[in-house]
C-alpha positions as CSV (number, residue, x, y, z in Angstrom):
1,X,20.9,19.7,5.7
2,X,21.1,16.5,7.7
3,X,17.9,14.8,7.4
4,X,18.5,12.6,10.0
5,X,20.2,14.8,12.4
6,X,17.5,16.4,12.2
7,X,15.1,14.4,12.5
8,X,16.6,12.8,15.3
9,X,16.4,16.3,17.1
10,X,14.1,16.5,20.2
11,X,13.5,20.3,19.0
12,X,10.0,21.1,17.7
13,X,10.2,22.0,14.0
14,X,8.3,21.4,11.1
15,X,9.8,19.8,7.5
16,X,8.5,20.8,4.3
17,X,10.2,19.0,1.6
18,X,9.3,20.5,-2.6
19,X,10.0,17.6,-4.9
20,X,9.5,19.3,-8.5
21,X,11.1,16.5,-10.5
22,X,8.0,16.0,-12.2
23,X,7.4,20.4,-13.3
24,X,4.7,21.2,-10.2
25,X,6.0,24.5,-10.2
26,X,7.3,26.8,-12.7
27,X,9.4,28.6,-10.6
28,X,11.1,28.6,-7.3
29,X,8.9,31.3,-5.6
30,X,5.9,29.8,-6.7
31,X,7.3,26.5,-5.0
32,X,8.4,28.1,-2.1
33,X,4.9,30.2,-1.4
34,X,3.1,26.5,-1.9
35,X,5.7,24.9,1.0
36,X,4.9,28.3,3.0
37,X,1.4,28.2,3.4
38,X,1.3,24.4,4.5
39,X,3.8,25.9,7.3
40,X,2.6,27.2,10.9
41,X,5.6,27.7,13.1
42,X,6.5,31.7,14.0
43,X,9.6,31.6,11.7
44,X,10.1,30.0,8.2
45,X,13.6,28.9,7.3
46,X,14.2,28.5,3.7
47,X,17.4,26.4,2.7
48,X,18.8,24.5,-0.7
49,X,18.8,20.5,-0.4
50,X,22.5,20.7,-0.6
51,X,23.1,22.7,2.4
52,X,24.2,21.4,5.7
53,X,23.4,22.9,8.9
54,X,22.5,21.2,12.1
55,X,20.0,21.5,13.9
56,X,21.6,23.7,17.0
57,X,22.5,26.3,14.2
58,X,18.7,26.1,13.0
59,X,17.6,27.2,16.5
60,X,20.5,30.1,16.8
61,X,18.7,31.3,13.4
62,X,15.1,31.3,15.1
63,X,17.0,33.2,18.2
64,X,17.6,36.5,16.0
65,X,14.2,36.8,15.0
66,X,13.1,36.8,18.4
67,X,15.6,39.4,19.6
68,X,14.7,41.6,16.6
69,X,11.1,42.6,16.4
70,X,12.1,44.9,12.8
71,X,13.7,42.1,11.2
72,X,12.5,41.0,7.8
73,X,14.8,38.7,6.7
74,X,18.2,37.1,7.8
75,X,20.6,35.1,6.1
76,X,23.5,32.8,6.8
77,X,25.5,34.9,3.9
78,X,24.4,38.7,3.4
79,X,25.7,41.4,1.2
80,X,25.8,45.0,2.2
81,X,27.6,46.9,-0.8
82,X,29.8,45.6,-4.2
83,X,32.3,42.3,-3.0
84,X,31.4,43.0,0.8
85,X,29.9,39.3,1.3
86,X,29.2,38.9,5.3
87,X,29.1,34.9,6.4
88,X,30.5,32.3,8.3
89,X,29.8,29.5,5.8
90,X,31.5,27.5,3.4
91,X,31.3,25.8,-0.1
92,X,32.8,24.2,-2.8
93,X,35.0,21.2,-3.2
94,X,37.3,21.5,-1.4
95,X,35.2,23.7,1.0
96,X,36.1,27.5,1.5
97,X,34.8,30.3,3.4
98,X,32.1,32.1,1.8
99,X,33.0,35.5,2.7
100,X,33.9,37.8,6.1
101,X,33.5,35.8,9.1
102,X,30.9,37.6,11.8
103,X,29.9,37.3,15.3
104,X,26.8,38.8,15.3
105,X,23.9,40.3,13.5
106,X,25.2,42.7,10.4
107,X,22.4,44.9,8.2
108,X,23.1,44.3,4.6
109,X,21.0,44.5,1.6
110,X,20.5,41.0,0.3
111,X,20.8,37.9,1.6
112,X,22.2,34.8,-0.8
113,X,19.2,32.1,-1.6
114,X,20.8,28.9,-0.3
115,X,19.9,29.7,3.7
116,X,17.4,32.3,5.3
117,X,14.5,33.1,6.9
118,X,11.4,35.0,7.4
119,X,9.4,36.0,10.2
120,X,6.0,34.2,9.7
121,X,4.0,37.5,10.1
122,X,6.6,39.0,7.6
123,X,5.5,36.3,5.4
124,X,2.0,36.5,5.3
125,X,2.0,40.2,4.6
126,X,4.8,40.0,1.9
127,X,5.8,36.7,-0.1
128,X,7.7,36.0,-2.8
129,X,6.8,37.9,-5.7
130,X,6.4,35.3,-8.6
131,X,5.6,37.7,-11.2
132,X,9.0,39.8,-10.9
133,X,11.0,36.2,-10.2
134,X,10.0,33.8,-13.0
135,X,12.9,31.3,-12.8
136,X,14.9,29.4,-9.7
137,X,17.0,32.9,-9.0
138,X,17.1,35.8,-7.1
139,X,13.7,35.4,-5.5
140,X,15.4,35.9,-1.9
141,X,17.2,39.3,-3.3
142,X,14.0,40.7,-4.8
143,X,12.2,39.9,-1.5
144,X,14.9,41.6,0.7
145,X,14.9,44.8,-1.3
146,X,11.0,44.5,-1.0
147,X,10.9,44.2,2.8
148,X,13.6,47.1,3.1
149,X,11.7,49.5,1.2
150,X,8.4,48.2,4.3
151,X,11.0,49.3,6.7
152,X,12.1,46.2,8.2
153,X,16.3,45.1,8.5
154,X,17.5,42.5,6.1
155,X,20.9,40.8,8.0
156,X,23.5,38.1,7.7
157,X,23.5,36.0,10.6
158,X,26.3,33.9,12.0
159,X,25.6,30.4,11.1
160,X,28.0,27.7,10.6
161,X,26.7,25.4,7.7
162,X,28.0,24.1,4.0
163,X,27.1,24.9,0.9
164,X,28.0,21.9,-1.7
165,X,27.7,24.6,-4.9
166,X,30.2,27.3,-5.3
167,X,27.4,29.3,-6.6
168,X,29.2,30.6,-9.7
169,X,27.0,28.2,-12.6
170,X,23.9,30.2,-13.0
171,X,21.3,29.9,-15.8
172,X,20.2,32.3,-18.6
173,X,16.8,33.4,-16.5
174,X,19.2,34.6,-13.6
175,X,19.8,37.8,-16.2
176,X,16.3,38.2,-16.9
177,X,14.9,38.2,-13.6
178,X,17.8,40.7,-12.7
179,X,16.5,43.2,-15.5
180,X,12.8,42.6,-13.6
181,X,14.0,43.2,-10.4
182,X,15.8,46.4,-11.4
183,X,12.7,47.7,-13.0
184,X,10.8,47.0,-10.3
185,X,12.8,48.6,-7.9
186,X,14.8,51.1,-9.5
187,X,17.3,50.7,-6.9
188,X,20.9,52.1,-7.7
189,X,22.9,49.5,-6.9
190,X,21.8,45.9,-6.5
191,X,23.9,44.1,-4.5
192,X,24.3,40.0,-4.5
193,X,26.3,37.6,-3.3
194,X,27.4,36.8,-7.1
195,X,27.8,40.0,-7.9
196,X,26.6,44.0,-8.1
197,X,23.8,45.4,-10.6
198,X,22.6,48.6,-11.7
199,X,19.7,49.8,-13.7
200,X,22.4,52.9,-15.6
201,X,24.1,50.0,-17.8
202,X,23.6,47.7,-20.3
203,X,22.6,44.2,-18.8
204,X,24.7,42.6,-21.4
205,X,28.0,44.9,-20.4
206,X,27.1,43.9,-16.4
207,X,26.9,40.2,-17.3
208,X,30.3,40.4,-19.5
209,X,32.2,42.1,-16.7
210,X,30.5,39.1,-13.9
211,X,31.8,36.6,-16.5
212,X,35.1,38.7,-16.5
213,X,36.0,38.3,-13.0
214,X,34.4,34.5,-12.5
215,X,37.5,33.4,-15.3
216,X,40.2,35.2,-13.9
């Protein structure tokens, strides 16, 4: 995001920056809850520090929460089944498009970690869940299937912005916290933007076949 841009905005908007260069908080929903409760607008937009998005795509973000009173959570990229990634962002070096380009609102499953958001009242009745999501993944795919299962839509939005990371480098506790959130909730098929999981295989074959198809 553009600091300045946005700063520079005449919008009303609050920023809540989480330094944890020096260990704060042991995991990224732990941070994320502590950056929440200091926050008191109606929506709460949660972003990676190497994602840019101005500030007129901010405010077409807070737009679809207002025009859907079930929403729970909405993302700039979305998944809705295995390799069907809905979003009109892009990332990399050189930059290229993250997945199918939309025009509107489309119900999915997950939404990818780098850009979304969450109704305040959402919020306060449901945040992340730092017990299941220990490390600095996943905590936004955990929380989607959570809010789904409260009855509310999870969708991928149509919001121009950058990513800087492909995605595809991921740490050993992005495996773990998979196996947690698939105990928890014992969903058949997990879908993310890096990738499908199931709780009727071997985490060790799913993560050899993900490793697979990120060579080829």
């Amino acid at each position: 995001m553009s600091l300045r841009n946005l700063r520079e905005s005449s919008d009303e908007y609050e920023l809540i920056l989480l330094d944890n260069t020096g260990g704060r908080f042991r995991s990224a929903a732990e941070a994320l809850n502590h950056g929440a409760v200091m926050a008191s607008g109606d929506v709460f937009i949660f972003t990676h520090q190497d994602v840019e998005v101005s500030p007129e795509e901010l405010l077409q973000m807070e737009s679809y929460s207002e025009s859907n009173e079930d929403l729970g959570v909405a993302g700039a990229a979305g998944v809705s089944a295995p390799f069907r990634v809905f979003s009109n962002m892009k990332h990399g070096d050189p930059p290229v498009n993250v997945g199918r380009r939309i025009n509107g609102p489309v119900k999915v499953q997950t939404v990818d970690e780098c850009l979304f958001m969450v109704p305040a009242d959402v919020f306060r009745r449901y945040r992340f869940d730092e017990e299941t999501c220990t490390g600095w993944h996943l905590y936004a795919v955990d929380y989607c299937l959570t809010v789904l299962a409260k009855g509310y839509d999870v969708c991928a939005i149509p919001v121009s912005a950058y990513h800087g990371s492909p995605g595809y480098s991921i740490s050993e506790d992005y495996y773990s916290t998979m196996e947690l959130i698939i105990r928890k909730h014992r969903t058949p098929i997990i879908c993310t933007s890096l990738g499908f999981y199931t709780p009727y295989l071997p985490m060790a074959i799913q993560r050899g076949f993900r490793e697979f198809l990120i060579r080829r």
